[in-house]
C-alpha positions as CSV (number, residue, x, y, z in Angstrom):
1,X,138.4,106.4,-44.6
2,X,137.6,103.9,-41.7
3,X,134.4,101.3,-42.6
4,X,131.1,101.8,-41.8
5,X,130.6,98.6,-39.0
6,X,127.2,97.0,-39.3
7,X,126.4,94.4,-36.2
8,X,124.4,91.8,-37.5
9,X,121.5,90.7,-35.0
10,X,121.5,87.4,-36.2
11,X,124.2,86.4,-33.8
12,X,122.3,88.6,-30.9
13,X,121.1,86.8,-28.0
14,X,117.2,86.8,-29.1
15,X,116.7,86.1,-25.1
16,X,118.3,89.1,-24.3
17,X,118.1,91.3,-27.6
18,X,117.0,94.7,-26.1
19,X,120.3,94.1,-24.3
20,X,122.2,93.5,-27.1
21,X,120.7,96.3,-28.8
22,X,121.6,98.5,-26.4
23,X,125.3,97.9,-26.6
24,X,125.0,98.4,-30.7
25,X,123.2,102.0,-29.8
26,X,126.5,102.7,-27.1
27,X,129.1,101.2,-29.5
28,X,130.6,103.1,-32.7
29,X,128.9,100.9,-34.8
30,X,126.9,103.0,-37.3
31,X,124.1,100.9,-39.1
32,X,122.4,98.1,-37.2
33,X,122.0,94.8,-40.2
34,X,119.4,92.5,-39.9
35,X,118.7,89.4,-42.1
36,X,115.6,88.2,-42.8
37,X,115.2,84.7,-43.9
38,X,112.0,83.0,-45.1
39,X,113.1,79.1,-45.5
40,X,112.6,79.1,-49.4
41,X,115.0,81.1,-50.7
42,X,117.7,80.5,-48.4
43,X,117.3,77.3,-45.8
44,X,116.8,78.8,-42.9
45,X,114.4,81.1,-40.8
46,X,115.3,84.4,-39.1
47,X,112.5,86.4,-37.4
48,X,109.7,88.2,-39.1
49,X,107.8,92.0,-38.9
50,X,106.5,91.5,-35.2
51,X,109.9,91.3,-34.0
52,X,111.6,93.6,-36.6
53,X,108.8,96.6,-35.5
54,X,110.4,95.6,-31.8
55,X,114.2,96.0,-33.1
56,X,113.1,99.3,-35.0
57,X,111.5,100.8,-31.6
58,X,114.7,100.1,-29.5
59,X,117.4,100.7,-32.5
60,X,119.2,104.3,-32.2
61,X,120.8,103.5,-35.4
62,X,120.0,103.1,-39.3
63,X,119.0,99.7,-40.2
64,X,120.3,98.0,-43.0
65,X,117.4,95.2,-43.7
66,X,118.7,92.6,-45.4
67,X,115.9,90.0,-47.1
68,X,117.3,86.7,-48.1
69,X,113.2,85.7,-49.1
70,X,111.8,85.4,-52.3
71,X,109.0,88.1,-53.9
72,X,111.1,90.7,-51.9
73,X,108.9,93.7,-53.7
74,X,106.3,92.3,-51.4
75,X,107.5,93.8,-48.5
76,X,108.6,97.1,-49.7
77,X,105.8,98.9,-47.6
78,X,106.6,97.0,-44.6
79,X,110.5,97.6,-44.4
80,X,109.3,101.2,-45.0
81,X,107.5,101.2,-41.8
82,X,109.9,99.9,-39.7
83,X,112.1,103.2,-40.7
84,X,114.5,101.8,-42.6
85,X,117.8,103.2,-44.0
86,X,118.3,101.0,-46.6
87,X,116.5,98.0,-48.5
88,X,118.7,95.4,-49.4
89,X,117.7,92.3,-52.0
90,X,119.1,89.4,-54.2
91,X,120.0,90.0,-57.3
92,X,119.0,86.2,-57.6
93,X,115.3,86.4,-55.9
94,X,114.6,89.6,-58.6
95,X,114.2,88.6,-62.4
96,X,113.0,92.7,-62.5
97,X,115.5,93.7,-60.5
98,X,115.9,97.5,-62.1
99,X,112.2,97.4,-61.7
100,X,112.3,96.7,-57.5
101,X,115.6,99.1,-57.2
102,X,113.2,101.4,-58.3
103,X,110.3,100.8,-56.4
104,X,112.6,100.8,-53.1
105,X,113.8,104.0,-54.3
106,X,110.3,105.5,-54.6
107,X,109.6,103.8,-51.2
108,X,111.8,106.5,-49.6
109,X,114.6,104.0,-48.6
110,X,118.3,103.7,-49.9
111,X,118.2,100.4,-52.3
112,X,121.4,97.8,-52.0
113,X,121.8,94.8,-54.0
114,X,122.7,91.4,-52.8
115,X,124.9,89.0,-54.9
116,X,125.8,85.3,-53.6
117,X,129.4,84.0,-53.9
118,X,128.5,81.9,-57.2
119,X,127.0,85.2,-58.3
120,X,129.5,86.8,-60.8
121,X,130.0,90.8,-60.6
122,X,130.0,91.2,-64.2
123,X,125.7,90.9,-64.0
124,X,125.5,94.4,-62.1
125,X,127.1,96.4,-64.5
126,X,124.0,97.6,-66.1
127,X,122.4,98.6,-62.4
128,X,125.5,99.6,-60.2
129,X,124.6,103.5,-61.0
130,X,121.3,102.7,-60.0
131,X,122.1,101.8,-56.3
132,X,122.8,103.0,-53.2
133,X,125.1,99.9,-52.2
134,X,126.3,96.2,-53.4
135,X,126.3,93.3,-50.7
136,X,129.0,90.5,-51.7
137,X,128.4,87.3,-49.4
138,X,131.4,86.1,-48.4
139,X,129.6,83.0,-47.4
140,X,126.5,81.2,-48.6
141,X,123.3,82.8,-46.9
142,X,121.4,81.2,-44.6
143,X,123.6,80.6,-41.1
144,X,125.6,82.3,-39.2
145,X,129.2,81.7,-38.1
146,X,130.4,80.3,-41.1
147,X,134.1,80.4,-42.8
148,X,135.1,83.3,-45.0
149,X,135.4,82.9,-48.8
150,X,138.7,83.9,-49.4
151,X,137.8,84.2,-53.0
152,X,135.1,87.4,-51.8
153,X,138.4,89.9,-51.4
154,X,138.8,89.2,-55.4
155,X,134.9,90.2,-55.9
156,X,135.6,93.2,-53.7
157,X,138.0,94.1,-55.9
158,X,136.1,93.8,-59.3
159,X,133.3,95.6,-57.6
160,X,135.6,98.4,-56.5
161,X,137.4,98.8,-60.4
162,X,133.7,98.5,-61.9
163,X,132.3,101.3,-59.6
164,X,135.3,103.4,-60.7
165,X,135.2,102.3,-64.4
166,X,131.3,103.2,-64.7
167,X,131.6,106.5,-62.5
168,X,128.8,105.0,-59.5
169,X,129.0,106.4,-55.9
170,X,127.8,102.7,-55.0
171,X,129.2,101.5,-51.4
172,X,130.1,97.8,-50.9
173,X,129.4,96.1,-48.0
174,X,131.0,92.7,-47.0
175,X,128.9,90.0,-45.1
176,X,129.7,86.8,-43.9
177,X,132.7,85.6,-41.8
178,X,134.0,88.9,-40.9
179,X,136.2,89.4,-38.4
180,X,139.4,91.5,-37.6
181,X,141.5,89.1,-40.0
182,X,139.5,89.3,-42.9
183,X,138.1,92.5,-42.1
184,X,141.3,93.9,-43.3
185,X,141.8,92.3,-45.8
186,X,138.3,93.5,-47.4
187,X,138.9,96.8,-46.2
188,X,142.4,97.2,-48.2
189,X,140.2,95.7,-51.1
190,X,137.7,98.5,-51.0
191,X,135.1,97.8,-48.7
192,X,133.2,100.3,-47.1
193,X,130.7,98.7,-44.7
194,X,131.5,95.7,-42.8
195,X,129.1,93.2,-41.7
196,X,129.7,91.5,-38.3
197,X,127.6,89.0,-36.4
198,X,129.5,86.5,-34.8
199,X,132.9,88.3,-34.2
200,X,131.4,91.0,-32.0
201,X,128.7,89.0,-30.2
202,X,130.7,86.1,-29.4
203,X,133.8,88.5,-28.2
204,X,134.5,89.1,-24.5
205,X,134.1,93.0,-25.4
206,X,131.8,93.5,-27.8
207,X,131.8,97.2,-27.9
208,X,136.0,96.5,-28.1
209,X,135.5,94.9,-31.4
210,X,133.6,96.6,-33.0
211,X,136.1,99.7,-32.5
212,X,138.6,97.1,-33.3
213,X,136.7,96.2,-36.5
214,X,136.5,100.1,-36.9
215,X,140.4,101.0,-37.1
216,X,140.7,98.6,-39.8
């Protein structure tokens, strides 16, 4: 089964982003990903609902919101409004974390889990039935255009036996450093959504990689 490809906007040209969103919606890709940053939680800022209400207009495709913020339960409501496919969050940002899988759920949104690469795979056991997906970051959030963790393809892996072991239909998504290299490597681990941001939108033919990225 060939990935689902995810474009993150991140590495969009913001001065020409309705352009750049425009290839995504002509392109293969299937889910559009977009990270939202708040400067606390990770140490950067990405763009906030004003714009994201902008990206949802133009967007022909499911977002995958990603929020790399603290208090992420805060914006359940909003991420609803922008239409959005799925809800992702930290595991780290959520001491209640069954609590806000749950409230995403009731939301009317697909909830996905986000662990960094110092988080161990072992802590989702008792919530991977509970959600729709599992983000590994396959490099520390906060930047784009950053170098693989070639240790993520052994997460991958331990995600994959304990989705099997404990009978979830969980997907697992890969972000961070993703290109054609390690894009295969992830796939033949048992990914089934790739995130890509700098790969497609710094290649001569975006639309090319992507259907690159896709024949994985």
């Amino acid at each position: 089964m060939k990935p689902i490809i995810a474009p993150s906007i991140l590495s969009a040209n913001f001065a020409y982003l309705a352009k750049d969103i425009e290839m995504i919606n002509n392109s293969e890709a299937e889910w559009i990903h977009i990270d939202i940053m708040d400067g606390v939680f990770v140490p950067n800022i990405s763009f906030g609902f004003p714009v994201l209400k902008f990206v949802a207009e133009l967007s022909e495709k499911p977002l995958d919101v990603h929020l790399m913020i603290v208090n992420p339960e805060k914006f359940v409501n909003e991420v609803k409004a922008l239409g959005a496919h799925v809800m992702n969050v930290h595991y780290e940002a959520c001491p209640h974390i069954h609590r806000v899988i749950q409230q995403i759920r009731e939301a009317g949104m697909e909830p996905a889990v986000t662990i960094n690469p110092g988080t161990p795979v072992s802590l989702l056991k008792d919530i991977i039935r509970d959600v729709y997906m599992v983000l590994i970051m396959s490099v520390n959030p906060g930047f784009g255009g950053q170098k693989f963790i070639e240790h993520s393809v052994d997460k991958v892996k331990e995600l994959r036996a304990l989705i099997e072991e404990t009978g979830s239909k969980a997907l697992i998504e890969v972000d961070g450093g993703v290109n054609k290299e390690t894009g295969a490597l992830l796939v033949e681990a048992g990914a089934d959504v790739l995130v890509a941001g700098s790969a497609i939108f710094s290649a001569p033919d975006p639309r090319r990689m992507i259907v690159d990225l896709k024949n994985l």
